[in-house]
N, C-alpha and C positions, 0 to 999 in steps of 0.2 A: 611931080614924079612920085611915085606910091613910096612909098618905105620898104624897102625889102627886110624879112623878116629875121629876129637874129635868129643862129645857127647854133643851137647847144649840142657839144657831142659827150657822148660819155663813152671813157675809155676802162675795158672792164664791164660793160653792163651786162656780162650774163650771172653778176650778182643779182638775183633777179631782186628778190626780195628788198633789198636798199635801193636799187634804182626802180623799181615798184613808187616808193615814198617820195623822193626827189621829184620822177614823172610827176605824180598827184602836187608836189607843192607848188610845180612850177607851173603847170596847166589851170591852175586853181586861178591863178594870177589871170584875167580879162586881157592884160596888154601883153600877155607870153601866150595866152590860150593860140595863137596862129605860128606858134616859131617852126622851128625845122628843128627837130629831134633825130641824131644821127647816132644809133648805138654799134657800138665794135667791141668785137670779142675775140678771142683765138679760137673758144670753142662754139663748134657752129648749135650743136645743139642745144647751149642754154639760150646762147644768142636768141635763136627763134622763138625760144618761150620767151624772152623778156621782150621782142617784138609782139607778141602776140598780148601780153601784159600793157605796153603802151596803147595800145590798140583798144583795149578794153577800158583803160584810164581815162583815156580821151570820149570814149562812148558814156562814161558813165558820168563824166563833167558836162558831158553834150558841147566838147568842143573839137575842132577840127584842124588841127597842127599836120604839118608833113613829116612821115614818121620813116627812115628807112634802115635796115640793119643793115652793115657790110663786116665780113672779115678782113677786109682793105684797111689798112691801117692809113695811107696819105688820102683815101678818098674821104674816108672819119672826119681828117682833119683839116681836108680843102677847105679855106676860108674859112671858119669857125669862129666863131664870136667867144665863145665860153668852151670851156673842154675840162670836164669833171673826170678825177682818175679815181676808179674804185676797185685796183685790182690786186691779185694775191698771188704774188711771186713764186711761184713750187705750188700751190694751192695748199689744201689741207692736208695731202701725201702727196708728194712726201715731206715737205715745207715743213709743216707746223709737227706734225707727227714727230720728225727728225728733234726739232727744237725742243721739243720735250722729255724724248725717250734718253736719246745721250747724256746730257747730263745727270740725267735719274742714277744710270751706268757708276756715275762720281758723289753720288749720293747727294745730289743739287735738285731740288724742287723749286719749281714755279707753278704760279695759278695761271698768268694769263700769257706771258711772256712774247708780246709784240712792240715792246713800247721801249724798255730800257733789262738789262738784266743780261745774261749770254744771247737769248732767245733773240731780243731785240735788239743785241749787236749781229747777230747774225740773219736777222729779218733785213735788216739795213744792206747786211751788205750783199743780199739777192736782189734787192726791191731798188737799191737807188739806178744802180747802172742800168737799167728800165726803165724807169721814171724820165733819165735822161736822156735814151733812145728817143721818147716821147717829145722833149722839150726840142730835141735837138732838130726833130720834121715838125714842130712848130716855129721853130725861128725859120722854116722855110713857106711851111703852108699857111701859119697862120700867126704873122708875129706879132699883132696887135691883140689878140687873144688873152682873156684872163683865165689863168689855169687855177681852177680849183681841187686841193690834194684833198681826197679822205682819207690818203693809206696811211700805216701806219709802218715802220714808228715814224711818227709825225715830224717831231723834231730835228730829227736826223736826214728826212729827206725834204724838208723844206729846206733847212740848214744849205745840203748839198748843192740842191736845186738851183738856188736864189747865187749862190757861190759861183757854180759852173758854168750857168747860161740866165741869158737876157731876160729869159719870157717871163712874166710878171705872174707869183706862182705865191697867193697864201695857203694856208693851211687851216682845214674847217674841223671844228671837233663837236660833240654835242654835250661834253662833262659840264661848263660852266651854266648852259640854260637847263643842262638836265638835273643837277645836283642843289640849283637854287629851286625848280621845283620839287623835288624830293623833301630839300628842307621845309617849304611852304608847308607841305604834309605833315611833317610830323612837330610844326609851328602850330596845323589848326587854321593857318591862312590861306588865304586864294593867292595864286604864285603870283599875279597879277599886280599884288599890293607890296611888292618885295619891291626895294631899289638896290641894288646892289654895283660893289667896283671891284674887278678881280684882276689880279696880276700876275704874273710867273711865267712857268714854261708849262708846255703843256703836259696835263696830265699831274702837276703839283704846282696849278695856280692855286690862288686863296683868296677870299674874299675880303680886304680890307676895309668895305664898308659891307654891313648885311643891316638895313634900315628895313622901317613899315612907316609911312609919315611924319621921317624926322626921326623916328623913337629907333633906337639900337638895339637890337634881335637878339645882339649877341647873349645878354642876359637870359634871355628865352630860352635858350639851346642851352643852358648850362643847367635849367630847371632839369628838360628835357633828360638828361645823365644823373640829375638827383631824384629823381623821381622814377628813374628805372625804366624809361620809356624809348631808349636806345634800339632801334631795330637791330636783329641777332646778324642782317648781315651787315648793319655797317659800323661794327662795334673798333673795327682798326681807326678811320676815320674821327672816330668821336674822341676815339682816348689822343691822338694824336692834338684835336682842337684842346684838347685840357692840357696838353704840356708845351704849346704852342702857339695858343689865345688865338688862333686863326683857322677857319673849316676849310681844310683843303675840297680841289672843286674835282679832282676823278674819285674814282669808288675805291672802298677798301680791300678787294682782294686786287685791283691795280697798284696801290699805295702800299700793301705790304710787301712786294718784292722791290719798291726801291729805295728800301731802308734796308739795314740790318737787324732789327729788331723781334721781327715778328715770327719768321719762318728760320727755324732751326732743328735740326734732323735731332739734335739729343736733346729734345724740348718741347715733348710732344704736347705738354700741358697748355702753350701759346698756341697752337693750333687750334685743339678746343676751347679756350678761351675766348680768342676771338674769334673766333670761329671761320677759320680764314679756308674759302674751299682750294684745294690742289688741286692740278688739273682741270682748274676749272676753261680753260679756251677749250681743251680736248670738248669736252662736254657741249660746250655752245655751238660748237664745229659741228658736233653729230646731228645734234638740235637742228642748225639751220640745212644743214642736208637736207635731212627729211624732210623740211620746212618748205624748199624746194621743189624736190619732190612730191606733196602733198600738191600745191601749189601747180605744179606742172598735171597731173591727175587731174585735178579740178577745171583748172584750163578745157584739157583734153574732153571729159565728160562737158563741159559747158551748161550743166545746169543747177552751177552755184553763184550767184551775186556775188561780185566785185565788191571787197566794200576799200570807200577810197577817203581817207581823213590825213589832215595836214601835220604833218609832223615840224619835233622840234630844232630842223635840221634847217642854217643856214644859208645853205648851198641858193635856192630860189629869191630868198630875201635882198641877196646880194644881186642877184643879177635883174630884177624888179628896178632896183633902187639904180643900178645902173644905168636902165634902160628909160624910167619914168624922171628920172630924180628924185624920187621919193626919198629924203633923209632916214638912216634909220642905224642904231650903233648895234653891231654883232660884235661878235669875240675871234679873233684873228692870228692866226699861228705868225709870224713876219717877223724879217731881220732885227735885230735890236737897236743897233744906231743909235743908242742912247735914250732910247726910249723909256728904258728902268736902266737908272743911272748906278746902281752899284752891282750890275750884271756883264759880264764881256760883252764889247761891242759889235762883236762877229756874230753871238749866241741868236737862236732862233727863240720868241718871248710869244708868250699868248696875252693879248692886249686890248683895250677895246677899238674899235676901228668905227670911225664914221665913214657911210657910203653912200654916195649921194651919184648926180650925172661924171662926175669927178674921180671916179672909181673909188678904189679902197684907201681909204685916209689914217694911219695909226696915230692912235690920241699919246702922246707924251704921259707918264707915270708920275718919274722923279724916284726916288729911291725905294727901294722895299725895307721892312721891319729889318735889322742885321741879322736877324738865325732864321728868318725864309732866307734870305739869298744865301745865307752860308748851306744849306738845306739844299736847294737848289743848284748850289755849283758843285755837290757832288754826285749831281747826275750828267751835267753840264758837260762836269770833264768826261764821260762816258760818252757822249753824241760826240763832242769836239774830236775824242781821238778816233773814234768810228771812221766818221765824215774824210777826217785826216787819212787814215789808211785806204778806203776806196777811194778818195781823187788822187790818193798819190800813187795809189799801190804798192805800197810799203807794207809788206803782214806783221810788222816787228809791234805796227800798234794797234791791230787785232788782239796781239798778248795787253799791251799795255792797258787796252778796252776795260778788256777783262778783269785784270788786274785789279783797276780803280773802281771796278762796279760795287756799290755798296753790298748786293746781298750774296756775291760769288764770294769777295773775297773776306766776307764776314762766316761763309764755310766752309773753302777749299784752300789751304794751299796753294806757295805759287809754284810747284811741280805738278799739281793737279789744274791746277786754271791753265796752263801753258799745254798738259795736253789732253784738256778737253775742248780748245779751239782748235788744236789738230785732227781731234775724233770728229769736230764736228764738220769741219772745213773736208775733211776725206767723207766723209758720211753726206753731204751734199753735192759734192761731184761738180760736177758742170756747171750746177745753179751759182758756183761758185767763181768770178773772176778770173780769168786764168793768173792775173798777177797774185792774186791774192791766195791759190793755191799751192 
């Protein structure tokens, strides 16, 4: 009897541009070049451009997979093998707009503000009861499915996720493969010759081994900052491995809003210092629009080559190794369970994970350095109370969120943190809970 072929759906794909990359890595794979590619979207118009991108993917691999779009959400996820969610809850307006401008209002600045911070307690609490919509018609349609999250914030809806329902849900990011190539570069080495172990949560894991054949890098990197050779944008980053002995693994305009350190309205001097950009998602937002856009133009005229190159995402790797058994260790958003032993056992940890015909395996840590995990549990408690207030619907720890976030309450008051989740929670409307309103 022939093998029927697996079924990947992506939920979200008129992201075209990122599921663009994914298509290409998973196609690229000989034992996925025939799967069943099912993309859904709400909106029918990118939908069809990012069908018309699969279509092109596969012609320029010269391979022939079954490709179909629907805005049918249970047809997406009839029997489904893998089901990737790449979606943005309010979109860019009013979502991200909203999460930036309000708190400006309170004299609160963020750069990127999807991950932790106001932005990313209130990214959470649009995006998870969605997520869960999702989980909730796969524990029907497809509950042996492995759901792969890209959304963000990471932590907080895998955290939810894995809490509230069955379906077996890690969390894919690209900071740890992306950041230990970064360092390769500004190492002088080919990424290729790096071994690295990284631990934490996501978005402030750290590399507790950074090797090249045994020999320890770390000395490298410190040259690196003596010698003045610090790139002007990841100058947060560096200073932080100097007070720290550890290179954290996201970037530095993410890193400085979940500290208190860096971003302060009567300190304009740390700004340019470190050169930390504000508003910087606004900017990437407008970026990938048009990015889109272009993209959709060139589709349309049809006489520009595709070009299709495998990126460093994940998401294909996993489902390869699944399907092959191909052993291979990625880095995995997943429940803690003791995984890093001086981290809450509830907490969501980025880890490395073997995955083989066996699916996603997370490898055991053992304890982290004492001031990472103390570092770390003060963002900790920002997910924990999040998470806590959308499954309970309790708003009392939407405030408390707030409250605890390292860089709110390093510059607002707790009469201004109490009602700038109210500006914000009335200024998102509907996207909003009803309990939670």
């Amino acid at each position: 009897m022939p093998i029927k072929p697996v079924k990947i759906t992506f939920i979200g794909a008129g992201s075209t541009v990122f599921a663009k990359n994914l298509m290409g890595d998973i196609l690229s794979y000989p034992e996925l070049a025939d799967c069943q590619l099912c993309l859904y979207d709400i909106d029918a118009e990118r939908l069809a451009t990012s069908e018309v991108v699969a279509r092109r993917v596969a012609g320029v691999l010269g391979v022939h997979p079954a490709i179909a779009s629907t805005t049918d959400r249970e047809r997406a996820l009839s029997e489904a093998d893998y089901v990737i969610s790449m979606v943005q809850v309010a979109g860019y307006r009013p979502g991200t707009v909203t999460d930036f401008e309000v708190p400006k209002r309170f004299g609160l600045r963020q750069t990127i503000a999807d991950t932790l911070g106001i932005g990313g307690i209130l990214r959470a609490v649009r995006t998870i009861p969605v997520l869960l919509e999702f989980c909730r018609d796969m524990e029907r349609l497809c509950p042996q499915a492995l759901h792969l999250n890209y959304v963000n914030p990471m932590a907080m809806n895998v955290w939810a996720l894995r809490r509230a329902s069955p379906v077996t849900t890690i969390g894919l990011c690209h900071s740890v493969q992306g950041t230990a190539h970064q360092l390769a570069h500004d190492l002088g080495i080919p990424p290729e010759e790096i071994d690295y172990l990284a631990a934490g949560i996501n978005h402030m894991a750290f590399y507790l081994k950074l090797e090249r054949g045994g020999e320890d890098l770390y000395p490298a990197l410190r040259r690196v900052v003596a010698e003045g050779r610090v790139p002007d944008w990841n100058r947060v980053r560096y200073e932080m491995f100097l007070r720290l002995g550890y290179f954290v693994t996201e970037s530095s305009e993410h890193f400085s809003e979940y500290v208190p350190w860096f971003i302060k309205r009567d300190r304009p001097d740390l700004i340019e210092r470190f050169n930390i950009p504000l508003d910087e998602y606004i900017r990437r937002c407008e970026e990938q629009l048009a990015g889109w856009n272009s993209l959709k133009a060139e589709l349309e005229a049809g006489d520009q080559p595709l070009e299709v190159h495998r990126s460093l995402e994940y998401g294909s790797q996993i489902i390869h190794s699944c399907v092959t058994g191909q052993p291979r260790v990625v880095y995995g958003n997943v429940p803690n369970g003791g995984l890093i032993s001086n981290l809450p056992a509830e907490a969501c940890v980025e880890v490395p994970c073997l995955v083989d015909r066996n699916g996603v395996q997370p490898v055991k840590v053992g304890a982290l350095p004492p001031h990472l995990a103390a570092l770390m549990q003060t963002n900790i408690n920002v997910q924990a109370l999040t998470v806590e207030a959308v499954l309970t619907g309790k708003r009392e720890h939407l405030y408390h969120a707030a409250m605890l976030d390292p860089h709110t309450g390093a510059e607002l008051d707790l009469d201004q943190i109490w009602a700038l989740v109210d500006a914000l929670t009335e200024a998102h409307g509907d996207w909003i809970p009803s309990s939670l309103r």
